[in-house]
Structure formats: C-alpha cells, structure tokens
Backbone bond lengths (Angstrom), bond angles and torsions (degrees), N, CA, C in turn:
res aa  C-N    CA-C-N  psi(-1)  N-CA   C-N-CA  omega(-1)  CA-C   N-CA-C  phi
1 X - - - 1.465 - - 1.526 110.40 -
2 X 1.574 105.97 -50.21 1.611 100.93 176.00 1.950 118.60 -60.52
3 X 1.350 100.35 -0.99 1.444 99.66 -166.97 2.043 109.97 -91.23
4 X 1.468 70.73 -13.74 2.362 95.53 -166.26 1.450 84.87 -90.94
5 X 1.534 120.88 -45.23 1.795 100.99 -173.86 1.480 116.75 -55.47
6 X 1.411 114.90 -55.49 1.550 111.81 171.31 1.874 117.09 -65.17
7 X 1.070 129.84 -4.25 1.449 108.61 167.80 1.486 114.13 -73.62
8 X 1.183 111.25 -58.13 1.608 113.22 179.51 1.550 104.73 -51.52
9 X 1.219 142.15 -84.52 1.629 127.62 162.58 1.786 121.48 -4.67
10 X 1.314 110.01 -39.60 1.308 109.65 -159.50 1.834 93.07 -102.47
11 X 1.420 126.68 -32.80 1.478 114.93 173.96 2.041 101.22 -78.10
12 X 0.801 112.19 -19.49 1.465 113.43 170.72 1.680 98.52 -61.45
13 X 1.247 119.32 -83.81 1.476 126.84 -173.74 1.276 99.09 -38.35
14 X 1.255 137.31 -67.61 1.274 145.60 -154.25 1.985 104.17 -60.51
15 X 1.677 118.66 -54.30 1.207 111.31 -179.73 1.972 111.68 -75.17
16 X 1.709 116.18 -19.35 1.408 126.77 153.73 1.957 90.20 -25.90
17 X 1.301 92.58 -95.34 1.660 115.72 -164.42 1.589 131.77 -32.31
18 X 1.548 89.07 -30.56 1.756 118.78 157.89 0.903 106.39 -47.81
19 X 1.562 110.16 -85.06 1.434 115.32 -166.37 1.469 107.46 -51.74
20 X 1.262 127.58 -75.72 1.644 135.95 169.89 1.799 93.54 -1.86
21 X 1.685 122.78 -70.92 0.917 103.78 -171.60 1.344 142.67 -76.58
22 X 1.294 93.50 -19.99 2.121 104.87 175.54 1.555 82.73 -72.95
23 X 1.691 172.31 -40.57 0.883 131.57 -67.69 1.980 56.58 -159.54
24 X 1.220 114.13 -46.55 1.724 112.62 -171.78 1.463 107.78 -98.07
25 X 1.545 124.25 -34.04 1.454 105.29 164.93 1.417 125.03 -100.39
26 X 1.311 107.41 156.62 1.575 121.00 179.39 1.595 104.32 -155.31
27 X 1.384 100.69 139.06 1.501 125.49 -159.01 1.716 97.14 -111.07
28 X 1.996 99.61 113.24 1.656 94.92 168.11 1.326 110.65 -80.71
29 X 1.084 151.92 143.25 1.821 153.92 121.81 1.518 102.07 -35.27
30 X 1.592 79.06 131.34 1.779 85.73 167.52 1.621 124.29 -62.01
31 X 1.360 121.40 0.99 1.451 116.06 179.80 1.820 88.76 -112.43
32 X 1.074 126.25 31.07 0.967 129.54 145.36 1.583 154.34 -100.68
33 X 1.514 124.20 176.76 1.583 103.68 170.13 1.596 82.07 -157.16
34 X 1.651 105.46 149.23 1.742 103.47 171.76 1.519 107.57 -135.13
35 X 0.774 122.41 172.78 2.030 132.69 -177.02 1.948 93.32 -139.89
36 X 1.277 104.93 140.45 1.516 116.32 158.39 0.974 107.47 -132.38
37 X 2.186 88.71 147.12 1.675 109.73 -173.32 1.454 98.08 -120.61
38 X 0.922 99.90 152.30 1.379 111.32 -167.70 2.040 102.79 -127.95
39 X 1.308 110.95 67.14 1.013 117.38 -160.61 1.390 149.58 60.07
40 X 1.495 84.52 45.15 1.521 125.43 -174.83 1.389 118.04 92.80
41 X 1.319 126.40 3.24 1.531 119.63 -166.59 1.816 91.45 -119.10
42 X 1.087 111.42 171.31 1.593 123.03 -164.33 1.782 104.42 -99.57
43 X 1.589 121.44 116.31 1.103 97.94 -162.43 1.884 87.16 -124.84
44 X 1.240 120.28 -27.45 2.078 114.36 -174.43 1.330 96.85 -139.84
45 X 0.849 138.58 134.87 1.816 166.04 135.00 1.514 106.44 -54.46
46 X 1.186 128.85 136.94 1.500 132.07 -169.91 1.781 101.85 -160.43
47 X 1.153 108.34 85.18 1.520 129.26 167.40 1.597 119.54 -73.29
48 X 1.392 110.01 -32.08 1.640 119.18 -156.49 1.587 90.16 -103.64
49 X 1.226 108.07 176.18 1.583 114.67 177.91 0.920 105.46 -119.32
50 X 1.880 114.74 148.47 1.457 115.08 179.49 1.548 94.29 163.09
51 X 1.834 106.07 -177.36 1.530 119.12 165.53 1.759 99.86 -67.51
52 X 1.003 94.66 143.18 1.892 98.44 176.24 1.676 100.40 -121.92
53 X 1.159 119.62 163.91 2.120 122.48 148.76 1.577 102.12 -124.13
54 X 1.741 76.57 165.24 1.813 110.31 -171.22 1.218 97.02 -136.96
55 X 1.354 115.72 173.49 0.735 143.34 165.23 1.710 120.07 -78.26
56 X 1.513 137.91 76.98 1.393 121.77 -163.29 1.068 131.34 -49.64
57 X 1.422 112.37 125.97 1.703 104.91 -179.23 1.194 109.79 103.48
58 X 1.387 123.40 -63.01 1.420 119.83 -173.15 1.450 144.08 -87.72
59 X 2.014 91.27 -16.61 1.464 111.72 -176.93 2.049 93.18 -104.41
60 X 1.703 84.34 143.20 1.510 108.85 163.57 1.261 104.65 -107.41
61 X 1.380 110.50 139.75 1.401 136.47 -177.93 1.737 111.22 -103.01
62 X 1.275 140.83 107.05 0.988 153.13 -167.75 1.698 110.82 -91.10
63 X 1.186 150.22 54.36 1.604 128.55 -177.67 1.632 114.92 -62.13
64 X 1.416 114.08 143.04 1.412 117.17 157.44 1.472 113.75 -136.31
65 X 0.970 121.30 135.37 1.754 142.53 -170.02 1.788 79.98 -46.69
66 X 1.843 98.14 141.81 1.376 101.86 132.72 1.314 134.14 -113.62
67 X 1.217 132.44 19.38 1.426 155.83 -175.28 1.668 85.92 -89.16
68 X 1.363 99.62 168.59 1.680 129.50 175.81 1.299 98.12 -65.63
69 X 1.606 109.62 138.84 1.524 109.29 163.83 1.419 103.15 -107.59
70 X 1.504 135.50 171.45 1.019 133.74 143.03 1.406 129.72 -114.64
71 X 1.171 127.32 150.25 1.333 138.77 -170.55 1.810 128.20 -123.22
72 X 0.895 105.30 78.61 1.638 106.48 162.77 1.346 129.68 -101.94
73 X 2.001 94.31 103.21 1.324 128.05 -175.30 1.718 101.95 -53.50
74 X 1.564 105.51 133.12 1.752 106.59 142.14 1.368 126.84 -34.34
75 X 1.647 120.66 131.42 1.285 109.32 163.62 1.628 129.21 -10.58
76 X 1.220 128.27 123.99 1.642 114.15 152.29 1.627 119.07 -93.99
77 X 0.974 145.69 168.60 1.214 145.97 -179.83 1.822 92.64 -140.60
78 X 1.475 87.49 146.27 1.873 112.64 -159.06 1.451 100.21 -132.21
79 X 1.057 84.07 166.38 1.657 106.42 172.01 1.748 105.32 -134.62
80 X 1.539 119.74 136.42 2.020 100.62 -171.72 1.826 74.46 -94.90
81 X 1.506 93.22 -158.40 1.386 104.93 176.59 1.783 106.71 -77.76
82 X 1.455 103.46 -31.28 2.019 114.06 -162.73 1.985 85.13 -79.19
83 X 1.099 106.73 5.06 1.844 101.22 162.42 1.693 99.53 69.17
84 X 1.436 116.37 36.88 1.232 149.56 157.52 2.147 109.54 -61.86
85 X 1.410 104.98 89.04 1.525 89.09 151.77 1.361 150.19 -74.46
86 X 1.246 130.77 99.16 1.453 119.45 -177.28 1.774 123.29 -110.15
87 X 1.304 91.33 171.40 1.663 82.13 166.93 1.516 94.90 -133.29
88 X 1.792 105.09 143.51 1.248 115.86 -169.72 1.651 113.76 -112.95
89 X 1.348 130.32 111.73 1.162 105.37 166.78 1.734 131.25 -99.38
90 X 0.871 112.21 129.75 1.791 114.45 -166.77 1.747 111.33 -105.50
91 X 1.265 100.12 171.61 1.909 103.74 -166.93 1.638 88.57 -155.50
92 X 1.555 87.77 124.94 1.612 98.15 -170.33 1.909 94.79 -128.41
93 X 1.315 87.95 149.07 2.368 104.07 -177.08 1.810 85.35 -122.38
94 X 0.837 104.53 159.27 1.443 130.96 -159.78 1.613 118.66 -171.94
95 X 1.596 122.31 139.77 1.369 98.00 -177.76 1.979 86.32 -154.17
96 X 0.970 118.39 126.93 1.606 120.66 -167.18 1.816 110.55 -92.09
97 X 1.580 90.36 102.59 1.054 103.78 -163.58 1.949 122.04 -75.45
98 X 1.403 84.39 -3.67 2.099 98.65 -150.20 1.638 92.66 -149.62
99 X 1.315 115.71 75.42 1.351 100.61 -179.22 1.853 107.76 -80.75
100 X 1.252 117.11 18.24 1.915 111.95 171.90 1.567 81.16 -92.35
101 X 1.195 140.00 -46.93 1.666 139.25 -149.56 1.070 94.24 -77.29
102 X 1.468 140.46 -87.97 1.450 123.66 161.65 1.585 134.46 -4.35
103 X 1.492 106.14 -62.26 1.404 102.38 166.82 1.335 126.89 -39.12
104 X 1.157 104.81 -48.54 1.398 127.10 -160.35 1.850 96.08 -71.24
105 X 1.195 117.53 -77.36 1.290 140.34 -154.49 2.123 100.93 -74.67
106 X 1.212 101.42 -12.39 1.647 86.10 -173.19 1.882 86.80 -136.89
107 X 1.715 102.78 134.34 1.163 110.80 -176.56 1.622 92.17 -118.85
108 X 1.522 136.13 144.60 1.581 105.86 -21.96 1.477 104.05 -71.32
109 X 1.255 131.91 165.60 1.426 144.62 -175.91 1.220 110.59 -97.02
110 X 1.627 128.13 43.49 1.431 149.56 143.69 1.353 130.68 -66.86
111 X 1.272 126.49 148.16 1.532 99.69 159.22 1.312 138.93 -67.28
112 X 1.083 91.87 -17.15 2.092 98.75 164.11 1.196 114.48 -63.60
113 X 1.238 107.64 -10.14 1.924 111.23 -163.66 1.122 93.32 -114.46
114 X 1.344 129.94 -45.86 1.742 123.16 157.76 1.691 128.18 -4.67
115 X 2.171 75.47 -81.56 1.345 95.81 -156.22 1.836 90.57 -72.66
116 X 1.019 138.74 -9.68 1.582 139.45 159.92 1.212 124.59 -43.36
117 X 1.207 102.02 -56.11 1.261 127.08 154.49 1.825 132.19 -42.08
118 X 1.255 85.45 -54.33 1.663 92.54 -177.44 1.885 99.51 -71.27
119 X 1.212 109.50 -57.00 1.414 115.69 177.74 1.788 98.91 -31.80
120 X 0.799 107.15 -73.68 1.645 104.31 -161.41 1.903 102.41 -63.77
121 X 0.957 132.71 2.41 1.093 136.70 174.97 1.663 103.92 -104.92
122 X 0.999 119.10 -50.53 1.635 113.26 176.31 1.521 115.33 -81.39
123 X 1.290 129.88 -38.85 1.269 116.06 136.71 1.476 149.10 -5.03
124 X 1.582 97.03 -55.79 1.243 111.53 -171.11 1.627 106.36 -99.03
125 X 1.347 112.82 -20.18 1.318 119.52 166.41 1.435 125.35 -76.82
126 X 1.874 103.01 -18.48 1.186 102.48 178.64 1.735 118.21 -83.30
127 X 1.186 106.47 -27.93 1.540 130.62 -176.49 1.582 87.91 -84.33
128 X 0.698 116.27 -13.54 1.850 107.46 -178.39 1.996 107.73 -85.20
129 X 1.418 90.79 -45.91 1.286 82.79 -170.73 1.750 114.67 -99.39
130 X 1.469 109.87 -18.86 1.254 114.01 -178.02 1.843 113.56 -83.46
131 X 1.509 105.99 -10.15 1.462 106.22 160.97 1.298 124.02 -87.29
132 X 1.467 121.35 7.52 1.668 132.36 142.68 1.116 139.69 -62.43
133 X 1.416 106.06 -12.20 1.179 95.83 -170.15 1.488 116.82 -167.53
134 X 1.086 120.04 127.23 1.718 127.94 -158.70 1.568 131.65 -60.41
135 X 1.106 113.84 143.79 1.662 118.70 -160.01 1.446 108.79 -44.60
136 X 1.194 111.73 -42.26 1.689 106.15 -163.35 2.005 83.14 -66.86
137 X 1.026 136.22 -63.75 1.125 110.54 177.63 1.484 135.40 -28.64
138 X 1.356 132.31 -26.80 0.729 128.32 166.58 1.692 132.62 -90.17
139 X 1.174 92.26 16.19 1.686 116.52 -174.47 1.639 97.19 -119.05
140 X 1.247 111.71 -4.85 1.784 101.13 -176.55 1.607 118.89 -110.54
141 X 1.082 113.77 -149.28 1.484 116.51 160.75 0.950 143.28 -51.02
142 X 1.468 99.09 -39.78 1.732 129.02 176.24 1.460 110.76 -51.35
143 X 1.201 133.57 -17.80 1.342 133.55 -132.29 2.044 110.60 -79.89
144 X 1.619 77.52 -40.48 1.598 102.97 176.05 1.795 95.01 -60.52
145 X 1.265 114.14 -52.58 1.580 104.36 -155.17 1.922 101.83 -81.53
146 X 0.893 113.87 8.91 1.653 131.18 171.32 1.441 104.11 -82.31
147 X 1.904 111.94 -54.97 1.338 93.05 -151.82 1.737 100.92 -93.20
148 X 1.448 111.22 -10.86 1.295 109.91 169.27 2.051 116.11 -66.13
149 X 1.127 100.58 -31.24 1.938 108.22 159.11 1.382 113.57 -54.76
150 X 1.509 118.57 -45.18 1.324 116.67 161.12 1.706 133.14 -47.39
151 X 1.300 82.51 -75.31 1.708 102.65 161.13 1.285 118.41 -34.34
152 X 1.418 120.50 -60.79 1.793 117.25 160.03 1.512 117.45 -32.62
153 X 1.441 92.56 -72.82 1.387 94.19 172.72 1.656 157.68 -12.33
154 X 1.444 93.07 -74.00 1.516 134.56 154.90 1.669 93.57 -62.79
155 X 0.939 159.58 -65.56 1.448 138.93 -158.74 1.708 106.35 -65.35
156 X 1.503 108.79 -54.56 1.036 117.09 150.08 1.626 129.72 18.26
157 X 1.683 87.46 -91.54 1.665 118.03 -158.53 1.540 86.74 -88.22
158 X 1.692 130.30 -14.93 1.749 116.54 -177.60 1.824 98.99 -109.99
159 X 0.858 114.42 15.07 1.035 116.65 170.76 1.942 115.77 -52.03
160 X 1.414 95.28 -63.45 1.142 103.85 171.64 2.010 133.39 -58.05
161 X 1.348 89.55 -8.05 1.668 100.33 176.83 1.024 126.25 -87.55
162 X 1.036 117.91 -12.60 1.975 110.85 -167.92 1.050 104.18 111.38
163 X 1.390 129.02 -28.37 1.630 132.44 -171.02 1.987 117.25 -86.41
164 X 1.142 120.46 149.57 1.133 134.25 170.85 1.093 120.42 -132.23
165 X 1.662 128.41 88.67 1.323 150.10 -147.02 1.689 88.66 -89.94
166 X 1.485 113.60 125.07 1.288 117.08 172.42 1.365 113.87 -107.62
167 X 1.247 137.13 -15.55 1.533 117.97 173.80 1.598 86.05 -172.79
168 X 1.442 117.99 141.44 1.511 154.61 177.58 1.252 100.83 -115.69
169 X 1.461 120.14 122.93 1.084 132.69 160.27 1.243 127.91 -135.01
170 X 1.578 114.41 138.78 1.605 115.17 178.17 1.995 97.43 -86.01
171 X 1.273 101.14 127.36 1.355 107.95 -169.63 1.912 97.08 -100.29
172 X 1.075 118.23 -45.62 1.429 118.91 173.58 1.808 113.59 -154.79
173 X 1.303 109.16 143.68 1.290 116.44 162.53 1.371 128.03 -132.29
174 X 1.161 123.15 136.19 1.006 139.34 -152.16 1.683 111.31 -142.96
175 X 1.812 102.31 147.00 1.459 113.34 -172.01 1.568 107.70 -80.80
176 X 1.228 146.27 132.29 1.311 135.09 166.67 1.492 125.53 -58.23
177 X 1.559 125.72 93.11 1.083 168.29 -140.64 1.840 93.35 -43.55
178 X 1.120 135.37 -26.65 1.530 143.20 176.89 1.723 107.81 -86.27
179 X 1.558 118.75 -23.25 1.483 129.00 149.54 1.395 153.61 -84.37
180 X 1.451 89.62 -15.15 1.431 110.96 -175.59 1.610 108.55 -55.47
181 X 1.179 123.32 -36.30 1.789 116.39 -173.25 1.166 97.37 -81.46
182 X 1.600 139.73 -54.68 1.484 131.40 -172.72 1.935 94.15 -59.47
183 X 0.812 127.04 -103.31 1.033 123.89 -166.37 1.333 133.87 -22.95
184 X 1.438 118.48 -17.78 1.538 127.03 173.37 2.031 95.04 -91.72
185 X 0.927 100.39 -14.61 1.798 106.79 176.56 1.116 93.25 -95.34
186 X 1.155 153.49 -14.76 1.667 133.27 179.42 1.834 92.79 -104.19
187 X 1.256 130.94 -41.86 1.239 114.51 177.17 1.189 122.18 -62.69
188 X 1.542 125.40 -39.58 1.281 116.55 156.25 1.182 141.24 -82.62
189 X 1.245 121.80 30.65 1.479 155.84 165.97 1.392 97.01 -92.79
190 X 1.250 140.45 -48.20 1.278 168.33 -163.64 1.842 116.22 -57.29
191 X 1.450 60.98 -64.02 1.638 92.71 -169.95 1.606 122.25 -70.95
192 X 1.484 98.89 -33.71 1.225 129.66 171.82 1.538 122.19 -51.88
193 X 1.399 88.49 -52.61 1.808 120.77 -168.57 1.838 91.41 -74.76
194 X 1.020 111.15 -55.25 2.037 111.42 167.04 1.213 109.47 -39.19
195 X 1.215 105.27 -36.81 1.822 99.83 -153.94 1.838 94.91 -94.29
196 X 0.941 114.71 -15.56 1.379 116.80 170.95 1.504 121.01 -77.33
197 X 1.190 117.10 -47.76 1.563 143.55 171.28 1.426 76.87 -59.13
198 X 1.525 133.49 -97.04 1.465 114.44 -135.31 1.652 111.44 -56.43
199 X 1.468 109.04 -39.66 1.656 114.23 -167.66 1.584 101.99 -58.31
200 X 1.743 115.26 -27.72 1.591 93.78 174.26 1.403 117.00 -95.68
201 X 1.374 115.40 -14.91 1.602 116.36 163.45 1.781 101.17 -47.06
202 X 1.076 118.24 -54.26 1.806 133.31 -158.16 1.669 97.25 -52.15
203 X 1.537 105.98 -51.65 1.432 141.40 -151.15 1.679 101.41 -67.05
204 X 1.307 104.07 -39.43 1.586 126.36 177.94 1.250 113.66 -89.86
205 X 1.012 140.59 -45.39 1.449 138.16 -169.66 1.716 93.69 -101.32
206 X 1.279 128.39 7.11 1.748 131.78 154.34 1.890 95.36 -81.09
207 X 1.046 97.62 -58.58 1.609 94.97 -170.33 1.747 110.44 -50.40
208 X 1.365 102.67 -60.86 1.221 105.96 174.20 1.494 136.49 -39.02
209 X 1.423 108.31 -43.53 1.354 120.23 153.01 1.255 126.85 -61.56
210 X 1.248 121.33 -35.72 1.492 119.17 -176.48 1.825 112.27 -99.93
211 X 1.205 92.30 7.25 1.826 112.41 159.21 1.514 111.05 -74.51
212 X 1.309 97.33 -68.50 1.840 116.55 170.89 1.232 93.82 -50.92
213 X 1.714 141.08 -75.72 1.659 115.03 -144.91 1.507 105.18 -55.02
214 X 1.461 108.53 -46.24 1.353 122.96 -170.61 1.904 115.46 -52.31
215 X 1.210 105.23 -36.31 1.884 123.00 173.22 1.794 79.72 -65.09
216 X 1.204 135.07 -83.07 1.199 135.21 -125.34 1.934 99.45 -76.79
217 X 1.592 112.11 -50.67 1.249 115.74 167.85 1.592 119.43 -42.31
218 X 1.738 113.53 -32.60 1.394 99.26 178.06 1.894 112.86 -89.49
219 X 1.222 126.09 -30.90 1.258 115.01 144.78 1.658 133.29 -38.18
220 X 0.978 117.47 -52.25 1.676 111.53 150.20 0.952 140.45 -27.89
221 X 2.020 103.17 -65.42 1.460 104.66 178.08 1.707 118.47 -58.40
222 X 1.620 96.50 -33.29 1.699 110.25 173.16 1.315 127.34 -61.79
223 X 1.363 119.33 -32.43 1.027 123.90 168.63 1.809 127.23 -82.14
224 X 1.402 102.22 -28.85 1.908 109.86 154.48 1.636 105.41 -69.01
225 X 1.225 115.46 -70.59 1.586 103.64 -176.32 1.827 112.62 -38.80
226 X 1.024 107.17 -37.10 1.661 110.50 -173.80 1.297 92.62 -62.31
227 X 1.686 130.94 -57.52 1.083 117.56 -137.86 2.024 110.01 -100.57
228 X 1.601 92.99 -2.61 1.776 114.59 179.46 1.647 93.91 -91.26
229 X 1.213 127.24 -3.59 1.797 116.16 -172.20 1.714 75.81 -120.81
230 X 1.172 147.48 -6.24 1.693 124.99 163.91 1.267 75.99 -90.63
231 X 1.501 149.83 -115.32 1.285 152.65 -84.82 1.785 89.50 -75.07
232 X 1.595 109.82 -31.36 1.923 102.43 179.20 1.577 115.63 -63.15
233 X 1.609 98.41 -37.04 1.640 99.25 -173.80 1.506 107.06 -71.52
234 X 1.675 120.34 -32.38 1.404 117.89 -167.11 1.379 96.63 -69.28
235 X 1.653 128.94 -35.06 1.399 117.21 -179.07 1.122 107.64 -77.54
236 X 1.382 143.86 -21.84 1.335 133.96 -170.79 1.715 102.71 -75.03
237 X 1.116 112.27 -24.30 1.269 112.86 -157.88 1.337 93.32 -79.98
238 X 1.682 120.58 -54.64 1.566 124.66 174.41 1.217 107.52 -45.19
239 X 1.634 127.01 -63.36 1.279 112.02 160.70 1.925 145.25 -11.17
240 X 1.398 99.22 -57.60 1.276 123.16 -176.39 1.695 84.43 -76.54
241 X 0.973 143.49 -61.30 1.346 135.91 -176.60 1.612 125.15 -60.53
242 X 1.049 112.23 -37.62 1.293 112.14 152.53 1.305 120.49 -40.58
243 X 1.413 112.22 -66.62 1.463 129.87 -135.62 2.108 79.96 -89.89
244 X 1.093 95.55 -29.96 1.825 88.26 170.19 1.619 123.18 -54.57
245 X 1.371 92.16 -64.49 1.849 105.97 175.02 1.407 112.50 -65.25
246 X 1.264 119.15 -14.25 1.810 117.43 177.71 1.887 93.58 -89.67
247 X 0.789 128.33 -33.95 1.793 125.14 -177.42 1.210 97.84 -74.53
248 X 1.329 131.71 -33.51 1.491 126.82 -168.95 1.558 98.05 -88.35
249 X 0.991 116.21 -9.33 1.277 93.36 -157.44 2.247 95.66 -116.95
250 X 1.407 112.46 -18.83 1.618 115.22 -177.93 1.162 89.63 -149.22
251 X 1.705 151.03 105.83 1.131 127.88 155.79 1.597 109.36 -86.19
252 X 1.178 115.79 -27.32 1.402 100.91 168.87 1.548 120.13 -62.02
253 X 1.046 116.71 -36.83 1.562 109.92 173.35 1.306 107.78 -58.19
254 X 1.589 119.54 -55.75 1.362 110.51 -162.04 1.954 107.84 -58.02
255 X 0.967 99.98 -25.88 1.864 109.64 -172.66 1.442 93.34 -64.30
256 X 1.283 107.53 -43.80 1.642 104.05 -171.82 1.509 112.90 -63.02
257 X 1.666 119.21 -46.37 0.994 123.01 172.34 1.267 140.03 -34.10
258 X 1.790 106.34 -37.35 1.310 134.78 -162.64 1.213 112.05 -102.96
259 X 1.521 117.54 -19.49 1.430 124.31 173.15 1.370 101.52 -75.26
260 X 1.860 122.97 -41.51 1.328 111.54 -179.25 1.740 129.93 -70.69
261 X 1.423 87.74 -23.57 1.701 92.77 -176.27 1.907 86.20 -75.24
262 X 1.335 139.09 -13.89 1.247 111.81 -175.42 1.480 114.65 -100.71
263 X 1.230 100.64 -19.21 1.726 100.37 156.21 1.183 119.07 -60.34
264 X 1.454 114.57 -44.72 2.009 110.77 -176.68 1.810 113.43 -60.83
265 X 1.714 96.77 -41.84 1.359 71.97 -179.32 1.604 134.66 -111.69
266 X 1.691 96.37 31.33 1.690 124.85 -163.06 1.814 95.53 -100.08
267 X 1.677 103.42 -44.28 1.118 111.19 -160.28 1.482 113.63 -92.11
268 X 1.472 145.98 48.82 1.175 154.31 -137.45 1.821 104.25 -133.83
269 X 1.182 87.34 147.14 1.951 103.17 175.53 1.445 122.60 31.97
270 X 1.592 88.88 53.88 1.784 95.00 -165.89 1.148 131.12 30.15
271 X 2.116 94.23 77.29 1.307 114.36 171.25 1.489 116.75 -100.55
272 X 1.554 115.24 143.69 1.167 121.02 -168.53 1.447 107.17 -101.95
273 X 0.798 124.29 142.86 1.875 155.49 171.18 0.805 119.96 -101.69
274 X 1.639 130.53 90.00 1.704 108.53 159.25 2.001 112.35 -95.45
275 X 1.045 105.70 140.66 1.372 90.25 -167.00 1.951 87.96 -154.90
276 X 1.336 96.76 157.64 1.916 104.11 156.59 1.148 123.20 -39.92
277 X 1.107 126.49 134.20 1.642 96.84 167.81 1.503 116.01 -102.59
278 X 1.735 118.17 44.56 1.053 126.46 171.86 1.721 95.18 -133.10
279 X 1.369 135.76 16.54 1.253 147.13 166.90 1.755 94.64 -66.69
280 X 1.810 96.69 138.46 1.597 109.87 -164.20 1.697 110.51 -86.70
281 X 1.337 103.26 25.23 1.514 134.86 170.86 1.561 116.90 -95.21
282 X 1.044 120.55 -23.26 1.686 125.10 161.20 1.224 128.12 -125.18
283 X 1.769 105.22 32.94 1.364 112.14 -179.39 1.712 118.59 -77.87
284 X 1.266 84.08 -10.16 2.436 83.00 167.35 1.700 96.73 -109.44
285 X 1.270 126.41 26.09 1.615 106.46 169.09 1.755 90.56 -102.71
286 X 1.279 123.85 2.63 1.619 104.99 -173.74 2.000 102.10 -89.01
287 X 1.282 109.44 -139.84 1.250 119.18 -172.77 2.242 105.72 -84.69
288 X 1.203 89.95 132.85 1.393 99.62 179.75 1.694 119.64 -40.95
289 X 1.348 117.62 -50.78 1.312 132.80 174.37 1.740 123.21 -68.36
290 X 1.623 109.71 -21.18 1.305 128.13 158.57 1.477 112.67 -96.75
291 X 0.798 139.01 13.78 1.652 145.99 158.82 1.320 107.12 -102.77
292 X 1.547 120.49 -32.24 1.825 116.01 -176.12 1.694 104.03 -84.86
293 X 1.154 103.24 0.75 1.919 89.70 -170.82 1.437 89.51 -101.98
C-alpha cells in the first residue's frame, strides 16, 4: 500500500515536468528564425539553430522561414494611360531578412500578414507604374525595362519591413475577356494608321532623294561632257599640229600615208571599183620611179 501512495504522486510530478518542459523548450531548424513575446512585447531574437528556453506559459514563440518565399499575387486589374483595361498577373521571391523589423512594422507579424502586406504594396506599384504607360508598350521591347521600374519600386516601399524582395515578375497579361474584340479593333486601327504615316513618310523622303541623285547625276554628266569636249579640242588641236609639222616636213610621205589608210578602208569585203585607170587613186600601184616624180 505504501508503495501505490507514492506512484500516483510520482506520475503526477513526472507528467508536471513534461509539460514544464515542452512548455520551456523549443527547437529552431536551421531554415529557420524565431522572435519571443512575452505578452505581446518582443523579448529574444533566435537566428541560429538549436534547443532554445522560454519562459512557460507566458512566452509566444513566433518562427519565420529563412529560405526564399514565393509569392503568387491575385489577379490585378489596370488601367494603361491609352485607358486600356487589363488584368495583370505577377510572381514575387522574397526572403525576411530582419525578423524584429517585420515584427515591428507589419501587424499581425505572420506570414499571412506578410504576404498581405506585400500584395497591397505590389499592387499598388503595379497600378502605379503600368498606368504610365501604353499597351503597345507592354507588348514590345520595353517590357523588361517596365518590370524592372516595378521591381525598384516594390523594394523601395519594403524596404522598411524586414523584407528583401528579390525579383517581381509580370507572369501574364491579359485583356479583360468582355474587351478583348473592341480593343484588338482599336489597336489595329492603330497600327494601321502607323503604317500609313510611315509608308508616306518613306514615300517622301524616296522622292526627295531621288530628286537630289537625279540634280546631282545631271551636273556630272555636265561637267564630263564639259570636260570630254576640252580634252577633244586639246587633242584636236595637237592633232592639227602634228599633222602640220608632218606636211611640212614629207608631203610625199604624208600623201602616201593617206592613200593607204584609203585603200584599207575603201577596199573591204570584196569591194568592187570601177574607176580610170589614170584616176589619182592608183597613182603608187604604177612603176616606183613614175610614182617618185
């Protein structure tokens, strides 16, 4: 009997001491970080991993991941500046760098209250910057240098939280499904009206150019013809000078000369001649010594 009084006493003490201890220790994970409140106020920070103590009973234990979170926001719906409706969906990385700053700055200081948080901050950054600036922009090149304006942004405005937003992304956008036909009819209305403007910009500054080659080609030709009727007259003139000092100087040769260039090109593709045969055209076919007198 004395042995039954102390068991019940001693499983009492013993499940006491249990509780006492689940109730004072708590174990961080290394992909973790925790804060304790001690009735709502902030009393130990716990970055490192390990067995930790509390206070039993009275302290709340807070964990927040230190690994990357990810975030995929609800649709947003926009307005561009060209009065464009869309709906935007975005994908946000996040990694909580300051869990006292967080505490502090985001009520409740959960991740539900976080990512609450972040929503209404990227949201408002998204409608901030995507009502600047017009749809076809966001269908072009530009698109990257938009969502990095975002991304600034949003780091920006979380700066102050505890958070360190690592990449914002527009994951898809899309026309709101009751607009999609008017609005693909006003862009290609749009588009149309460009393509008209540029083909007569093209159309004009073709003419214009081929005004100029055409101005400049006829100065050319004017200025070769000018300068092919001096270089003809300067040879004609050498010519005429030549052909002066060669008469003065052999006229019988030169006669001879001239009789042959008119045989070469008189006497061709069996051409016939009827002529005298005392015509002053075959006066070197007779005897050598009657041709020199």
């Amino acid at each position: 009997m004395t042995q039954h009084r102390f068991i019940l006493p001693l499983l009492i003490g013993i499940s006491v001491l249990l509780v006492v201890l689940t109730t004072t220790l708590f174990t961080v994970d290394q992909t973790k970080q925790a804060i304790v409140l001690r009735f709502g106020a902030l009393t130990h920070v716990h970055t490192t991993p390990g067995l930790k103590v509390k206070a039993p009973f009275i302290d709340e234990v807070i964990l927040y991941e230190k690994r990357v979170l990810d975030y995929d926001l609800p649709p947003i719906p926009i307005t561009t500046i060209d009065q464009k409706r869309l709906i935007v969906d975005t994908y946000t990385r996040y990694i909580i760098h300051d869990p006292v700053l967080l505490f502090q700055s985001i009520k409740p200081a959960t991740e539900q209250g976080t990512r609450l948080r972040l929503e209404t901050i990227i949201s408002s950054s998204v409608r901030n910057v995507l009502g600047r600036v017009p749809l076809r922009k966001l269908l072009s090149e530009e698109r990257s240098i938009i969502m990095r304006q975002i991304e600034g942004e949003v780091k920006n405005l979380a700066k102050g939280l505890g958070i360190e937003i690592i990449d914002v992304r527009i994951i898809r956008t899309e026309l709101p499904p009751e607009n999609r036909n008017a609005v693909f009819s006003r862009m290609n209305a749009e588009l149309n009206r460009i393509a008209t403007e540029n083909r007569a910009k093209g159309q004009e500054l073709a003419q214009g150019i081929k005004a100029s080659a055409d101005a400049e080609q006829t100065i050319i030709l004017a200025d070769a013809q000018q300068k092919t009727q001096e270089i003809k007259g300067q040879a004609d003139a050498k010519a005429i000078e030549i052909t002066s000092k060669a008469l003065g100087k052999d006229l019988e040769f030169y006669s001879f000369y001239r009789s042959m260039y008119t045989y070469d090109e008189a006497l061709q593709d069996d051409t016939t001649l009827i002529l005298s045969s005392d015509n002053d055209l075959f006066r070197f076919f007779g005897h050598p010594n009657k041709q020199m007198r």
